[in-house]
C-alpha positions in Angstrom: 29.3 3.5 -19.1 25.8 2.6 -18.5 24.3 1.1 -15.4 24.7 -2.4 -14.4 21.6 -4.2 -15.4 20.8 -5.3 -11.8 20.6 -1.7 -10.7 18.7 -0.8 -14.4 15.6 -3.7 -12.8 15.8 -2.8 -9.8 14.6 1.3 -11.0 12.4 -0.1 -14.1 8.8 0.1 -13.2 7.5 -3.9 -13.6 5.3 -4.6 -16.9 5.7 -8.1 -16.7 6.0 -11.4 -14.7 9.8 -11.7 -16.6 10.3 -8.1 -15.1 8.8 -9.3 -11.9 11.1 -12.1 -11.4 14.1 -10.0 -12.4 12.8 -7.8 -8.9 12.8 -10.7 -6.5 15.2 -13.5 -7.3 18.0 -11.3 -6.4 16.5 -11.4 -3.0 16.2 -14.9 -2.9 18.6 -17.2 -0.5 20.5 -19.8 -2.7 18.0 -22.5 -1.9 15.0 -20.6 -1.4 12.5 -21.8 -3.9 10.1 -18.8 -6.0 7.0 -20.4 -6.4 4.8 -17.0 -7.1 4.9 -13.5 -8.5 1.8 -11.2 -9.0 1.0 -7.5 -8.2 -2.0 -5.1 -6.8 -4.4 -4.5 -9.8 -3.6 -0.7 -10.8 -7.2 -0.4 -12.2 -8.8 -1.4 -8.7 -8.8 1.7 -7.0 -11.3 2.1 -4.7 -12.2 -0.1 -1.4 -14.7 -0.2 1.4 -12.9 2.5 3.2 -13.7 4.9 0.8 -17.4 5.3 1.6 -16.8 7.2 4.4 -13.0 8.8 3.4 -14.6 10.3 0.3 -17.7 11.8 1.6 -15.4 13.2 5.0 -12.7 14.0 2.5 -15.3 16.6 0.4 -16.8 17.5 3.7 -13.9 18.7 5.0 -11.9 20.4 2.2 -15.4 22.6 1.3 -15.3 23.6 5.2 -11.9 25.0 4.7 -12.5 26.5 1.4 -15.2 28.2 3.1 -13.4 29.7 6.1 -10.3 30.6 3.3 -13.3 32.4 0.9 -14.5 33.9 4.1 -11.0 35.3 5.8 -10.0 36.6 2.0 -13.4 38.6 2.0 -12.7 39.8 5.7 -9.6 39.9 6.5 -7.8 36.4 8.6 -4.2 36.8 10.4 -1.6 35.5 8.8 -0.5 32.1 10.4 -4.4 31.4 10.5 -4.7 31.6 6.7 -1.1 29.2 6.3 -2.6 26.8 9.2 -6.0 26.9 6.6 -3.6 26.3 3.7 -1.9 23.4 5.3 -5.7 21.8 6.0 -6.7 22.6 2.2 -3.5 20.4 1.4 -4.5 17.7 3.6 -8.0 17.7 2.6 -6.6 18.0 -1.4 -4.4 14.6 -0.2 -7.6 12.8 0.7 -9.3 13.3 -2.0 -6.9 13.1 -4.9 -3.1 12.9 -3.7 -4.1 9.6 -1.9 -5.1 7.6 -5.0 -2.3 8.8 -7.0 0.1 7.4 -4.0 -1.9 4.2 -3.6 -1.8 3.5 -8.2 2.3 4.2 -7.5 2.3 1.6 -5.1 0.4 -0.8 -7.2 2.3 -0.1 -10.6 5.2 -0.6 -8.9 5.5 -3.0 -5.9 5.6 -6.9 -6.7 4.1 -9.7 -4.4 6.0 -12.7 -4.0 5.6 -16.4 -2.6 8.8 -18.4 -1.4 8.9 -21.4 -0.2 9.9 -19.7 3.1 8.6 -16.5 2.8 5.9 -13.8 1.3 7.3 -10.7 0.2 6.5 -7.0 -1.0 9.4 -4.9 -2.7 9.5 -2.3 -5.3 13.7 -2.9 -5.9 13.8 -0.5 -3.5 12.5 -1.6 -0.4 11.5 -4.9 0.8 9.4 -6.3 3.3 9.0 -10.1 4.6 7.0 -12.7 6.8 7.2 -16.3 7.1 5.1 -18.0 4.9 4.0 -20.8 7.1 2.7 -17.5 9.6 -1.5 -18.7 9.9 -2.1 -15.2 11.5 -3.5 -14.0 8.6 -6.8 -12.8 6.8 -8.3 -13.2 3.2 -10.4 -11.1 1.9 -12.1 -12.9 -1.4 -13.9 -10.4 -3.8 -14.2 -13.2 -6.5 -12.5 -10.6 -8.9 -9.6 -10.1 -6.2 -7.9 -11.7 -3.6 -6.4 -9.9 -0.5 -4.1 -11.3 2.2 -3.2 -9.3 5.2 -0.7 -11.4 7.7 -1.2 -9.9 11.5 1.8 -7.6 11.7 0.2 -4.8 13.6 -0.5 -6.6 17.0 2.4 -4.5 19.1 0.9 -1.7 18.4 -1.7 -1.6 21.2 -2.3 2.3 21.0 -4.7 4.6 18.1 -2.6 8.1 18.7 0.8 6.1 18.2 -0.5 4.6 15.5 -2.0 1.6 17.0 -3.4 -1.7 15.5 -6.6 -0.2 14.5 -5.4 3.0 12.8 -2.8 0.7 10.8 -5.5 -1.4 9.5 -8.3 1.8 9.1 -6.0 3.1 6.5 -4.5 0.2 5.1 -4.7 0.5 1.4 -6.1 4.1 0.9 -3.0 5.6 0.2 -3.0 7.3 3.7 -1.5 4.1 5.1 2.3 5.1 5.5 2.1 9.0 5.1 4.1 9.0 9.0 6.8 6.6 8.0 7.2 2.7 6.7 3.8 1.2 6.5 3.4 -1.3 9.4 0.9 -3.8 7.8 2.1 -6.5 5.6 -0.8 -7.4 3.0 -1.2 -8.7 -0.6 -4.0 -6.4 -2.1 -6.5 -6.7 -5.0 -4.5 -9.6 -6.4 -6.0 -10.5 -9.9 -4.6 -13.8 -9.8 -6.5 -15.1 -6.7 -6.0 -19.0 -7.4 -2.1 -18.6 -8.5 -1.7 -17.0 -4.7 -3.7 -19.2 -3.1 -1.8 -22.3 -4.5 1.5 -21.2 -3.7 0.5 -20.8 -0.1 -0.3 -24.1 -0.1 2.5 -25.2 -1.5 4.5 -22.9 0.9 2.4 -24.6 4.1 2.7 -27.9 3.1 6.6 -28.6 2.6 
């Protein structure tokens, strides 16, 4: 037998706002109320973080490649040249393994507007907040709109993983890399004035 067509959805990557709507209503309370359903444009993939993560990125990787060319040439202990190898992954991850993270998130998670909540799932995983929260910021490119609500304000500490680490690396594809991402954000959202209307909606009932 094949697999139950819930489960078949929930697995299928979203091409559509039918497919989109197949991902959330099953998460819907009986009389919650979808008024919204859009995604992260997959072709957007570069923001203002990256003028300074792709230049350090670069900077860094040819620094190790340097040492590595250098301890081949000379000779470099053994757990030195793995500890190099390790940094040649990292610096790899920032400048390539990052964007092919961040156009997986935004092929396959879908925004949605309730009239209680907004919410970001992928079938998968799914995270909430109330939709009437006004702790929140917009970010309006003209081509693309961006909402991130405040969720980061407990974390009060840069090492841990603090408020303004969360939001440094918030939609880079290094956002996350530790665990569940801790900011809750609609990002590079094509349809701007759909979004915006439903929040309205959402606010004013």
């Amino acid at each position: 037998m094949g697999e139950p067509t819930a489960e078949r959805t929930r697995r299928a990557r979203p091409r559509s706002d039918d497919d989109r709507r197949a991902l959330v209503e099953p998460l819907l309370a009986p009389d919650e109320q979808l008024l919204w359903v859009g995604y992260s444009d997959p072709r957007k993939m570069f923001g203002s973080h990256d003028r300074w993560l792709i230049p350090l990125s670069i900077l860094f990787t040819g620094f190790v490649v340097a040492v590595l060319v250098r301890g081949a040439v000379e000779g470099i202990p053994l757990l030195a040249a793995v500890v190099l190898l390790v940094f040649l992954l990292i610096g790899a991850h920032g400048m390539v393994g990052r964007f092919l993270v961040k156009r997986h998130r935004k092929r396959t998670e879908v925004y949605a507007v309730t009239d209680r909540r907004a919410l970001v799932t992928d079938g998968r995983h799914t995270r909430d907040v109330d939709v009437r929260r006004t702790d929140r910021m917009v970010d309006d490119s003209g081509d693309h709109l961006s909402i991130e609500w405040n969720e980061t304000g407990d974390l009060d500490t840069l090492f841990l993983g603090g408020s303004s680490a969360v939001r440094q690396y918030a939609n880079t594809g290094l956002d996350g890399i530790l665990g569940m991402r801790r900011d809750f954000a609609f990002y590079d959202v094509t349809d701007g004035d759909g979004l915006a209307f439903a929040l309205e909606q959402a606010v004013d009932r």
